[in-house]
C-alpha positions in Angstrom: 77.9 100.1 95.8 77.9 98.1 98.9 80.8 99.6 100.4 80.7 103.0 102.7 81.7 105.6 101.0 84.7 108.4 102.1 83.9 111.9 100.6 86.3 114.0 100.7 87.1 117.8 100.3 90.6 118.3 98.9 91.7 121.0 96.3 90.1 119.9 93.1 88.6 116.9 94.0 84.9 118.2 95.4 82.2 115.5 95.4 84.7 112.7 95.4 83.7 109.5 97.1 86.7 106.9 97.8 85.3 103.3 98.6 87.2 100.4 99.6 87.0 97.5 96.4 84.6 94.6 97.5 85.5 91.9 95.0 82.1 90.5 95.9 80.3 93.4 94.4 80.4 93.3 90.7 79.9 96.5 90.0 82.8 97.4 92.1 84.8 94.5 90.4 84.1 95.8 87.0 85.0 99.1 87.7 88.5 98.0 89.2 89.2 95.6 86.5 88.2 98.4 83.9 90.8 101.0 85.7 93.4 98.7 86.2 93.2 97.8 82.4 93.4 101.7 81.6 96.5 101.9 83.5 98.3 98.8 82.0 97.7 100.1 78.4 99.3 103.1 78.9 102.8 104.1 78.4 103.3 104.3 82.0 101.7 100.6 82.5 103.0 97.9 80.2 101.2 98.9 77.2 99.1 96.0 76.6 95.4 94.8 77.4 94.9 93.0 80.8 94.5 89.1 79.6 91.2 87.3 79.6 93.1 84.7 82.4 94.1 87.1 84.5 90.6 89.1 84.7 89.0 85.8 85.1 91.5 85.5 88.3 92.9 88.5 89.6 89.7 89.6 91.9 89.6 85.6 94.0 93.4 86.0 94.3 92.9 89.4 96.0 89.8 88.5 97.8 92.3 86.1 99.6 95.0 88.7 100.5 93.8 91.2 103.1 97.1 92.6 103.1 96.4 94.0 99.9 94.1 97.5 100.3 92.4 98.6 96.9 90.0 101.7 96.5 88.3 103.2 94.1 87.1 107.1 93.5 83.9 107.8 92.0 83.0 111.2 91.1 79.3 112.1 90.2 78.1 112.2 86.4 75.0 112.8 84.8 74.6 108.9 84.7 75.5 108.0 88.4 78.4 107.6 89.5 81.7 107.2 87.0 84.7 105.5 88.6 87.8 107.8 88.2 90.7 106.9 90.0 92.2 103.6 91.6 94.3 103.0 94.4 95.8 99.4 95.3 97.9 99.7 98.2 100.3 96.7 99.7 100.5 96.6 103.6 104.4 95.4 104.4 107.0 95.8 107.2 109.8 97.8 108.2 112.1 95.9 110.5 114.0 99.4 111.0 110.8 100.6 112.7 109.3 98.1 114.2 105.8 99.1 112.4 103.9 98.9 109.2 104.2 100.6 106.3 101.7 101.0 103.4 103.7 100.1 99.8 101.0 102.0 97.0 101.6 99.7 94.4 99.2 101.2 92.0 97.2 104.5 91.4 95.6 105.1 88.5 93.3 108.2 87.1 91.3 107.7 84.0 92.6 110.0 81.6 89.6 112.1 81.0 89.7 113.6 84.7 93.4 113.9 85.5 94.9 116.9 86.8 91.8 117.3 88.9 92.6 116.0 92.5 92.0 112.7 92.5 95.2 111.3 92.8 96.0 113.6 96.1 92.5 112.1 97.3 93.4 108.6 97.2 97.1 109.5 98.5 95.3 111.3 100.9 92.8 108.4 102.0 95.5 106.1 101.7 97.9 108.2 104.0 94.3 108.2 106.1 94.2 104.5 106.4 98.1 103.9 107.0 98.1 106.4 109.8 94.8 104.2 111.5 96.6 100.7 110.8 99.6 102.5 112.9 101.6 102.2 109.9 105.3 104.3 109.9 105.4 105.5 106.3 104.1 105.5 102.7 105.9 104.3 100.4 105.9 104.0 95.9 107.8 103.6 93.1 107.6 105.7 89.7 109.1 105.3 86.1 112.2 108.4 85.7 109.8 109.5 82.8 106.9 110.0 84.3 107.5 113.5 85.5 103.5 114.1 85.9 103.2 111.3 88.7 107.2 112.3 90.0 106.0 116.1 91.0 102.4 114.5 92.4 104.5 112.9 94.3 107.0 115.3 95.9 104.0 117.5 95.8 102.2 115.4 98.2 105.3 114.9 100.3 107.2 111.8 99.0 111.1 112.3 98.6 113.6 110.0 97.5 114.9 107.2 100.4 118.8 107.6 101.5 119.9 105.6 104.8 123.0 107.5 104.9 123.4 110.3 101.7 127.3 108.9 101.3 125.5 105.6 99.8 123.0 107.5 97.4 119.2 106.8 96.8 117.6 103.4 97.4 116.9 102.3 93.8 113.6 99.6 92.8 115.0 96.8 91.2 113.4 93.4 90.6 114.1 89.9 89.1 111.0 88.4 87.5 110.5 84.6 88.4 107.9 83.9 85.7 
């Protein structure tokens, strides 16, 4: 791994090293693209393999964005070092603040080593790197049935966004253009 590593100490999660994704390095490629294809073939991804075409294209296309913030946990094994957990993370902008915010758009723990700390590690190193990039707040988004991820969450400190609580929670919609 070419990257530097971030070890961290949280509840559950000792002898966990967070490195940022270096599309350049293929071992830290592969292990992305293997996570990332882990979590789209669950129930809480879409349930289907990633595609040849987009393995073949998704690390240039985020090699070119460095808006876009992806890290991966690795957590020693008796073979080295097994990647665990991923987190890909969206730099945006809230015009209300005047400041950054950090959007996660993706976190992922192989299903072997959940309920173990690494996904409050990466929240944790991402909350690390939005408070250096002066960002404002986290934010993410989470399927109503995924009650593991949904008490993570508000464990961790997320709550639901309300502007004024007469007009209700913000809700995540989208409209697909492909």
């Amino acid at each position: 791994m070419n990257a530097h590593p971030m070890t961290t100490d949280s509840p559950g999660s000792a002898g966990l090293a967070i490195v940022a994704t270096d599309f350049d390095d293929p071992r830290l490629c592969a292990d992305f693209l293997s996570l990332l294809d882990h979590y789209m073939q669950s129930p809480t991804g879409n349930g289907q393999p990633m595609s040849d075409a987009l393995r073949r294209r998704l690390p240039a296309e985020l090699r070119r964005r460095p808006h876009v913030l992806s890290y991966i946990a690795y957590r020693a094994s008796d073979g080295g070092q097994r990647a665990v957990g991923l987190i890909n993370c969206v730099e945006g902008f809230s015009t209300f603040a005047g400041q950054p915010l950090l959007n996660v758009h993706d976190i992922v723990v192989h299903q072997d080593f959940r309920r173990q700390g690494i996904a409050r590690a990466l929240l944790g190193h991402a909350e690390a790197v939005a408070r250096q990039r002066g960002c404002c707040k986290l934010t993410l988004e989470v399927l109503e049935g995924n009650h593991g991820a949904r008490r993570a969450y508000l464990d961790f400190g997320f709550e639901g966004y309300q502007l004024d609580p007469a007009m209700g929670q913000a809700l995540f919609m989208e409209k697909k253009l492909g």
